[in-house]
C-alpha positions as CSV (number, residue, x, y, z in Angstrom):
1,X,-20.0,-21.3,-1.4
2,X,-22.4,-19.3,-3.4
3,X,-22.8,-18.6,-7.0
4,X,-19.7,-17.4,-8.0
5,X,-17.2,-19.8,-6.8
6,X,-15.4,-21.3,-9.4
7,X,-14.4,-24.8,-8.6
8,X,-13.0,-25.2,-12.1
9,X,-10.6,-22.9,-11.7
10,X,-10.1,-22.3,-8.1
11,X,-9.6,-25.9,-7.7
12,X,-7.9,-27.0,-10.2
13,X,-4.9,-29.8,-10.2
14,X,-1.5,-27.9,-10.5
15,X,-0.6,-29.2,-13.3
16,X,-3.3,-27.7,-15.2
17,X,-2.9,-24.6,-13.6
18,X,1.0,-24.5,-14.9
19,X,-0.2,-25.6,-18.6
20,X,-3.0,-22.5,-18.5
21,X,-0.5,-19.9,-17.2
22,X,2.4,-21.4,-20.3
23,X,-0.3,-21.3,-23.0
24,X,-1.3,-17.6,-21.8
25,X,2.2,-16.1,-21.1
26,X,3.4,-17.4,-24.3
27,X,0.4,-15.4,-26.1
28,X,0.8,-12.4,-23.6
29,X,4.6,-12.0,-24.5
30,X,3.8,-11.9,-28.1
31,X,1.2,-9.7,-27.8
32,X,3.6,-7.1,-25.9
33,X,6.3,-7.5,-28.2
34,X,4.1,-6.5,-31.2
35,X,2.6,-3.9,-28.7
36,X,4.4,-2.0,-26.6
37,X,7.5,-0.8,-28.1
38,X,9.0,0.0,-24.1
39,X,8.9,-3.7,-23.3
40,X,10.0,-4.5,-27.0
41,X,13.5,-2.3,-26.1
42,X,14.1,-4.1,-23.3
43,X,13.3,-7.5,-24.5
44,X,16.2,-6.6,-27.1
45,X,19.1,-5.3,-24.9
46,X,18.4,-8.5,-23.0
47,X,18.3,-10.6,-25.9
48,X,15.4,-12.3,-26.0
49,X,12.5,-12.6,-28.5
50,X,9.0,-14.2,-28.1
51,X,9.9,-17.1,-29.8
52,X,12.2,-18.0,-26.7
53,X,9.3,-18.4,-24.0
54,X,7.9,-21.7,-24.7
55,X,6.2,-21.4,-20.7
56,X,6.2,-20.6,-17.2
57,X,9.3,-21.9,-17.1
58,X,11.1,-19.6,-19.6
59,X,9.5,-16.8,-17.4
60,X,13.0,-15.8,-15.6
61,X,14.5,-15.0,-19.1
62,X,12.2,-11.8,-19.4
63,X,13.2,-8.5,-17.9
64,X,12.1,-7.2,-14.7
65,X,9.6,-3.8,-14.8
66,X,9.7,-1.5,-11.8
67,X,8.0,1.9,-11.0
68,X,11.0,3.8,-12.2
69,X,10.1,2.3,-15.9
70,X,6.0,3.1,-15.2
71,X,7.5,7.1,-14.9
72,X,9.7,7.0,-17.6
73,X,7.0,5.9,-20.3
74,X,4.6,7.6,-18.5
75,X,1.7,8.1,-19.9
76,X,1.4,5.7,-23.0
77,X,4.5,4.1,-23.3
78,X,3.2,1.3,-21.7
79,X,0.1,0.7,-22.7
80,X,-1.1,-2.1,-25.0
81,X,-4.3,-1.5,-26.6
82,X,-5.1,1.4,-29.0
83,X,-7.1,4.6,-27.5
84,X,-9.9,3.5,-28.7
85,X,-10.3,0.7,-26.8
86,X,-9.3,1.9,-24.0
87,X,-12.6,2.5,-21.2
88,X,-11.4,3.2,-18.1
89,X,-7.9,4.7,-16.2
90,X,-7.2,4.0,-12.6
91,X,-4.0,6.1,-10.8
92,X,-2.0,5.7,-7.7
93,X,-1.8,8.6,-5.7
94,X,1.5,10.2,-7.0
95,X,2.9,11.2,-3.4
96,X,5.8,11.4,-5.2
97,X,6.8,11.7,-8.6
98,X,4.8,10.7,-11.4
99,X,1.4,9.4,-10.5
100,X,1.5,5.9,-12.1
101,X,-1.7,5.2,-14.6
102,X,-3.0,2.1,-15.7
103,X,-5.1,1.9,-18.7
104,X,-8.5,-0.7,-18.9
105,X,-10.6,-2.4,-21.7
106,X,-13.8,-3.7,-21.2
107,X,-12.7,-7.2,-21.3
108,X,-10.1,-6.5,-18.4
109,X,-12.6,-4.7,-16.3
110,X,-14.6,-8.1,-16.7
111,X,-11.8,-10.1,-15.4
112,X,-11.0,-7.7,-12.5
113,X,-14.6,-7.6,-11.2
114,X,-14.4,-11.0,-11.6
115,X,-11.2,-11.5,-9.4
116,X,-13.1,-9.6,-6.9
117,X,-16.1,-11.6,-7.0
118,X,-14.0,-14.6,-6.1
119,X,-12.7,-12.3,-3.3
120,X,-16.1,-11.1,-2.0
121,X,-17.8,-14.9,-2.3
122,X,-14.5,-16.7,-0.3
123,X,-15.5,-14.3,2.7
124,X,-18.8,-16.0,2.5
125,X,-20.3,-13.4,0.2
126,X,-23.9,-14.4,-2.1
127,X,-26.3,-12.5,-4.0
128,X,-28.3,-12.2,-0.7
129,X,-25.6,-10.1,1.2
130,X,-25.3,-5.9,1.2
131,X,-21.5,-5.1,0.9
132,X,-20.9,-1.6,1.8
133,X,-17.6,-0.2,-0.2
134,X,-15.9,2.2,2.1
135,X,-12.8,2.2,-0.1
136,X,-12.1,5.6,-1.9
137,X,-13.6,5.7,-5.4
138,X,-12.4,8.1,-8.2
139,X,-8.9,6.9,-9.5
140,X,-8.3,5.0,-6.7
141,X,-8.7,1.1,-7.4
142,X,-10.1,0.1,-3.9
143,X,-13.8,1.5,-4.5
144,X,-13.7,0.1,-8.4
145,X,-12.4,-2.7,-8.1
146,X,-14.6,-4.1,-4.9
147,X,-17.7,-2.6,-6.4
148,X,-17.2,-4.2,-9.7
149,X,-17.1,-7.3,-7.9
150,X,-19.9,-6.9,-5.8
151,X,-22.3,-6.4,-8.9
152,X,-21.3,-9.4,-10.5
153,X,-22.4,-11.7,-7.9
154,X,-25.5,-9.7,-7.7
155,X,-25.1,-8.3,-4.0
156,X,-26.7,-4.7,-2.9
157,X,-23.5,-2.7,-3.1
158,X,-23.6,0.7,-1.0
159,X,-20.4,2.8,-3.1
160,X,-20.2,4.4,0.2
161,X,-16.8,5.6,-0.6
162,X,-14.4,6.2,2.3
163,X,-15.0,9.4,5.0
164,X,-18.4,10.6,6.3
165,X,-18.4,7.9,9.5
166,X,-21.6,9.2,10.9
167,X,-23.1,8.4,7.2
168,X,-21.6,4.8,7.4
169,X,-23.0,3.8,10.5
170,X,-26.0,4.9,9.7
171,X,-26.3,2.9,6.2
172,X,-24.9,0.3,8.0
173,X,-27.4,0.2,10.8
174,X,-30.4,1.0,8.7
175,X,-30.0,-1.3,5.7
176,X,-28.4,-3.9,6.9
177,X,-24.8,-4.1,5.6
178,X,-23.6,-7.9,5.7
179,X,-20.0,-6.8,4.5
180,X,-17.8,-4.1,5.2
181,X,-14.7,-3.4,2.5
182,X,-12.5,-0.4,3.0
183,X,-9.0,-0.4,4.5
184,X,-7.9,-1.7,7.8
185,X,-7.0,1.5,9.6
186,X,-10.7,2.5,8.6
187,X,-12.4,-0.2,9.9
188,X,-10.7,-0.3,13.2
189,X,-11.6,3.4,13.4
190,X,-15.2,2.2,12.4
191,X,-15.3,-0.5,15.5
192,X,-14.0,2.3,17.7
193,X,-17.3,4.0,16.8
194,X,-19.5,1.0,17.1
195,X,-18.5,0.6,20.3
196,X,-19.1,4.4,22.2
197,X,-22.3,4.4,19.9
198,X,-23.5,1.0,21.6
199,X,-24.1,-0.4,17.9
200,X,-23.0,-3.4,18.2
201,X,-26.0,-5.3,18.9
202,X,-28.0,-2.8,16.2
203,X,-25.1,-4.1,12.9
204,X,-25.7,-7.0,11.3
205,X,-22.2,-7.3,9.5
206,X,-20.5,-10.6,9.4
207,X,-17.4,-10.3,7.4
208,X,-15.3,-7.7,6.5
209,X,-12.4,-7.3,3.2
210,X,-9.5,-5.2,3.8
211,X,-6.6,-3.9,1.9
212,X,-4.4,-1.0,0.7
213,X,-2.2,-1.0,3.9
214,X,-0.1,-3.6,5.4
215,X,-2.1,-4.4,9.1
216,X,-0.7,-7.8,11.2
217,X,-3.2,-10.2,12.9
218,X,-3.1,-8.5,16.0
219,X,-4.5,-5.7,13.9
220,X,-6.7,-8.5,12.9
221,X,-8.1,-9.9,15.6
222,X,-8.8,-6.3,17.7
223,X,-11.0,-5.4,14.3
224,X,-13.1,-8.6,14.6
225,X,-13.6,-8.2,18.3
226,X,-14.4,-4.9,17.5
227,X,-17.2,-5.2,15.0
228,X,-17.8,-8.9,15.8
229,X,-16.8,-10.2,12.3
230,X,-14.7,-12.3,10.2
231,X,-11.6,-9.8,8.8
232,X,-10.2,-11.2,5.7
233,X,-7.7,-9.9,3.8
234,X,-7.2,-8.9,-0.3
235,X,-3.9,-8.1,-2.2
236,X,-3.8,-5.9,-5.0
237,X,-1.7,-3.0,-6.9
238,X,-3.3,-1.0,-9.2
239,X,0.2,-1.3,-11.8
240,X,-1.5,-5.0,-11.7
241,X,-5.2,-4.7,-11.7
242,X,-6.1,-3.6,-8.0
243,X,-7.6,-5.5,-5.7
244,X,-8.1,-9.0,-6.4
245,X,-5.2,-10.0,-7.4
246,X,-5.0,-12.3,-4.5
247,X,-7.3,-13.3,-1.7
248,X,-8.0,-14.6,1.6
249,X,-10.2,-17.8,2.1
250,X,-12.2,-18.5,5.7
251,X,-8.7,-20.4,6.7
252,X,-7.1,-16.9,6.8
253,X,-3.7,-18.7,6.4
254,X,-2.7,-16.6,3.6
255,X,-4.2,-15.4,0.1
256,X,-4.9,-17.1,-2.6
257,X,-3.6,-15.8,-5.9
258,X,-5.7,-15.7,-9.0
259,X,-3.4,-17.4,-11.4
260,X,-5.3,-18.2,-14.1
261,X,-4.9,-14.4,-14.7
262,X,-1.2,-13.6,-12.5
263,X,2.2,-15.4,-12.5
264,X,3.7,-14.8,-9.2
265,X,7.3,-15.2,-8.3
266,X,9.6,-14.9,-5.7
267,X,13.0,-12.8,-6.5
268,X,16.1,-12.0,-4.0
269,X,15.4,-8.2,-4.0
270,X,19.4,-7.7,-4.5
271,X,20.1,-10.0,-6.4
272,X,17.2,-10.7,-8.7
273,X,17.6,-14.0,-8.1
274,X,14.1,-16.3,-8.6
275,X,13.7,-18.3,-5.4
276,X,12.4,-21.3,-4.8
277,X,8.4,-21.7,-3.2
278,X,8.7,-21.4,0.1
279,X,11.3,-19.0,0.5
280,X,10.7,-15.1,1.5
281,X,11.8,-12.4,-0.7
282,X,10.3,-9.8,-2.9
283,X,6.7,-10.3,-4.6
284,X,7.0,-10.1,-8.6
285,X,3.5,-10.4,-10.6
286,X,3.2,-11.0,-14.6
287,X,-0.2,-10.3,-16.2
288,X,-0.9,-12.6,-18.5
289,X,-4.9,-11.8,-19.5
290,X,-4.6,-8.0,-18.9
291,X,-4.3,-5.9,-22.4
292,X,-4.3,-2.6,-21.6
293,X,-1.6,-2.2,-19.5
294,X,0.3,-5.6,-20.0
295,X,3.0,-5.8,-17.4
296,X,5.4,-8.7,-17.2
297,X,7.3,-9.2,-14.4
298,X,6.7,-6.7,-12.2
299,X,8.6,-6.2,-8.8
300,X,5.7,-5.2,-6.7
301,X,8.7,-4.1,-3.6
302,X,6.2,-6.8,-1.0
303,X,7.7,-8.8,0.9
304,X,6.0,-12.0,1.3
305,X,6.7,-16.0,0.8
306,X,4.8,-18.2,-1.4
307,X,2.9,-21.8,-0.4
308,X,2.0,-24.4,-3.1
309,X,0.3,-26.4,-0.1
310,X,-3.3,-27.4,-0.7
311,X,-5.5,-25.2,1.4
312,X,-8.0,-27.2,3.8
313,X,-10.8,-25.0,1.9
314,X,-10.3,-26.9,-1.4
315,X,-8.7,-24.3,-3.6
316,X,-5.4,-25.1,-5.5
317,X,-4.5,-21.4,-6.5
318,X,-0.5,-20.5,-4.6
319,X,-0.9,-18.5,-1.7
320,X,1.1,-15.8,-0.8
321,X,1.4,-14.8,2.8
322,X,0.5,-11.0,4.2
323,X,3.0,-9.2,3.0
324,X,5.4,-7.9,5.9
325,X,5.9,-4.9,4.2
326,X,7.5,-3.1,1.2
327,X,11.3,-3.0,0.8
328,X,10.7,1.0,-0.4
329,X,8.7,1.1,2.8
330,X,11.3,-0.5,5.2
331,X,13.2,2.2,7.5
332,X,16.7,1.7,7.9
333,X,17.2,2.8,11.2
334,X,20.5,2.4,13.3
335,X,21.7,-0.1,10.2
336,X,18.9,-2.0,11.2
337,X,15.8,-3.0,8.7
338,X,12.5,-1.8,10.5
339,X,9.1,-2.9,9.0
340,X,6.0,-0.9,10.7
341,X,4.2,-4.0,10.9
342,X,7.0,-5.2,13.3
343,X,5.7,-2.1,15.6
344,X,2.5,-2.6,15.4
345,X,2.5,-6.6,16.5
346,X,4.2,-5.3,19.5
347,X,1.8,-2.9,20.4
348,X,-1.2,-4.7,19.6
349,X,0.3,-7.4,21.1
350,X,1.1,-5.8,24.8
351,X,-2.7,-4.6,24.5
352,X,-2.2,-1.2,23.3
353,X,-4.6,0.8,20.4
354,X,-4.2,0.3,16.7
355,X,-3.8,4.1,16.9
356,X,0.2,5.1,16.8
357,X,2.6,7.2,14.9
358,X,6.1,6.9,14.0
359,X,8.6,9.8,14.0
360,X,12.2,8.6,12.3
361,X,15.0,11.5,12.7
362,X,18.5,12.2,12.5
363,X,20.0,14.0,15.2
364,X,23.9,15.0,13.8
365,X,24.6,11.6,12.7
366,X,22.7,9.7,14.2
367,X,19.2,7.9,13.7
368,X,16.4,8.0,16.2
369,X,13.2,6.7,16.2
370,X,9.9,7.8,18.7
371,X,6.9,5.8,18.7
372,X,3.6,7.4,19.6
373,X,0.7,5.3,20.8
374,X,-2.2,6.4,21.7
375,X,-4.0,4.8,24.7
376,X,-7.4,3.3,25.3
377,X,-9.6,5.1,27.9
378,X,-10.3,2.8,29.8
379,X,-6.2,2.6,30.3
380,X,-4.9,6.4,30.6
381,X,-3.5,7.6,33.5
382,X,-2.1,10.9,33.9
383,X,0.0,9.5,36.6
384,X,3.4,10.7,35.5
385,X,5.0,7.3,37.3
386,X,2.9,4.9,35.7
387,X,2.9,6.1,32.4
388,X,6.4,5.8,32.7
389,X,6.6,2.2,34.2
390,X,4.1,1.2,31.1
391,X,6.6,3.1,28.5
392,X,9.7,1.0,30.2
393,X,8.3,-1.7,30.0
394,X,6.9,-1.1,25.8
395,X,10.7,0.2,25.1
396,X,11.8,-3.4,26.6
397,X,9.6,-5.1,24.1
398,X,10.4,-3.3,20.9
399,X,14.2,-3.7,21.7
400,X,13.6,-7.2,22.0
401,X,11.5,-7.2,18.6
402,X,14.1,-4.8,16.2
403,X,17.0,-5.1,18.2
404,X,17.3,-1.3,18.8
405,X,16.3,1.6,21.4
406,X,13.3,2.6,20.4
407,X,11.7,5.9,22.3
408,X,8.3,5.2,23.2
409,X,5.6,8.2,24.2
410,X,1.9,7.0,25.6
411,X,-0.4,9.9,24.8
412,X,-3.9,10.2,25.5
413,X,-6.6,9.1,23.8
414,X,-8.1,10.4,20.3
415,X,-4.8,12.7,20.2
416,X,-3.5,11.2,17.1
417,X,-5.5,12.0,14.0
418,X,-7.7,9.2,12.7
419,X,-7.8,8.1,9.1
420,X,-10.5,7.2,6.7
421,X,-8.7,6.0,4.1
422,X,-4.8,5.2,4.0
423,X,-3.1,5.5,7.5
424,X,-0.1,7.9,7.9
425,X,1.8,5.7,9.8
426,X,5.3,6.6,8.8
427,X,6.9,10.3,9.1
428,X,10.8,9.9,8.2
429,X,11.6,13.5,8.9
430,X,15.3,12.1,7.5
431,X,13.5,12.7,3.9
432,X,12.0,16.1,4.5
């Protein structure tokens, strides 16, 4: 499985995972209470002091950190190492508010390129391979975080960086790129090009990580047929590391979470509630080897469910499924909860194009919702009577799906921008 898989680790009996994440949470949680004076106040109005988290199972006493808190102390209020040891910052993008910084040592750089490394070797990655990195570089995590890992297995990397498609065909054609990293939306943009190029037969790529955006497995399965690989995905948030902090193994039956390094829970997003394995609720994630930005427990907003079932691959390590969304991302719509992943199995589903939009407004009082998808070629009509029958019959299936009218527009191909980073799936002109 090449020369970075570790079995040790990766495969370890749960038992001894459990006794490595109590010895280190018990260290982190002193080191953040001597630390980070933030964390310290609100270890104190909650009553509790390092002395009363003996282990993982004293995890639910500690208090819960969410982006609200990452503004308020923003900049340095939450970091945990002096200035001087600090190396490297990574941002989000800040599309509202304050942008949220996370601060680096050297050490966890190390153990971020090596999260990624197990990411990059359980899609079948070796020293032999050329991974192309079509993530965005520059503050963003994706470009980092994938390159870091690609170095330390010892692979070619090409920091392609996202944008300039004619350029990333072309490096892909001419050397040889074996894996292809960069978001979803991107790739399925890239296989759109492979195929009116007739590259297909000229690309030698065999797998492909992607992350950043929620995508389903129909999204999944049009990207392989489209570039003729094996999609897998990676979870990450750069308040946590970035990518890496889970990933997905050749079973694609969810990703496996590094938790030598991350605690993962499961929390009723009302209620805060922990919930048992198995149940679905919101993602919370606890650093426990990270020093410069030391979060414990924070609420990530994913909504996933968690499996302690041993994968047929070998590896131990909880899985979390693909998120279906975030709870800050969820439309309300109508009273009802609307994920856009829901949309896009539908589409993808009834054969449509990865390439839609949707428009959420408020008329008066009340909510609608128009969902423009963009047809393949091949497809369009500009028969007014068809295109209606086919937007009947894509209504009938989204009602069926959310449980609501939704107003459905087929328009014709390459009329909705393409991305090469991020999608814009979303417009909620209720917040403009």
């Amino acid at each position: 499985m090449g020369n970075y898989y570790q079995e040790e680790i990766e495969c370890a009996d749960r038992g001894q995972i459990r006794a490595w994440q109590s010895e280190r949470l018990v260290e982190q949680v002193k080191f953040v209470w001597e630390n980070v004076p933030y964390y310290r106040k609100k270890m104190e109005e909650k009553g509790v002091t390092p002395e009363d988290i003996k282990g993982v199972d004293d995890l639910y006493k500690l208090p819960f950190l969410s982006k609200a808190d990452l503004r308020d102390a923003y900049p340095y209020g939450l970091m945990g190492a002096p200035k001087e040891d600090i190396v490297r910052i990574q941002s989000t993008s800040g599309t509202t508010g304050r942008r949220v910084i996370a601060f680096y040592t050297q050490n966890d750089i190390d153990i971020w390129d090596d999260c990624c490394a197990r990411a990059i070797v359980a899609a079948g990655g070796t020293k032999d391979d050329v991974v192309q990195v079509s993530y965005g570089y520059g503050l963003f995590t994706g470009g980092a975080g994938l390159n870091g890992g690609s170095h330390k297995i010892g692979s070619m990397t090409l920091p392609m960086s996202s944008g300039n498609t004619d350029r990333q065909l072309q490096f892909m054609e001419d050397l040889g790129s074996t894996i292809l990293c960069c978001t979803p939306s991107y790739a399925s943009y890239l296989g759109e090009c492979v195929e009116e190029r007739g590259l297909k037969d000229k690309i030698k790529l065999k797998a492909g990580i992607f992350g950043a955006e929620a995508w389903s497995e129909e999204m999944r399965q049009d990207i392989q047929n489209k570039l003729g690989i094996k999609a897998y995905d990676i979870y990450g948030l750069t308040e946590i590391a970035g990518p890496g902090v889970a990933f997905e193994c050749e079973e694609q039956r969810g990703m496996h979470v590094n938790e030598d390094h991350f605690i993962a829970e499961i929390i009723d997003p009302d209620t805060e509630e922990v919930l048992p394995v198995g149940s679905y609720g919101e993602l919370v994630f606890t650093s426990i080897t990270k020093k410069g930005f030391p979060l414990l427990r924070y609420r990530t907003r994913d909504i996933c469910v968690l499996s302690e079932e041993k994968c047929s691959c070998g590896r131990t390590l909880i899985r979390m499924a693909k998120p279906m969304g975030r709870s800050d991302d969820m439309l309300i719509v109508k009273g009802v909860n609307v994920f856009p992943s829901q949309i896009e199995s539908v589409l993808l589903d009834q054969g449509y194009t990865s390439n839609y939009q949707i428009v959420v407004d408020r008329v008066k009082t009340t909510d609608t919702i128009d969902v423009y998808v963009e047809m393949a070629a091949e497809n369009f009509t500009d028969n007014l009577g068809k295109l209606a029958q086919k937007e009947k019959a894509l209504v009938a299936a989204l009602k069926s799906m959310l449980g609501i009218l939704v107003n459905v527009h087929l328009v014709e191909p390459k009329s909705i921008t393409r991305s090469e980073g991020k999608a814009v799936r979303v417009i909620d002109k209720r917040k403009i």
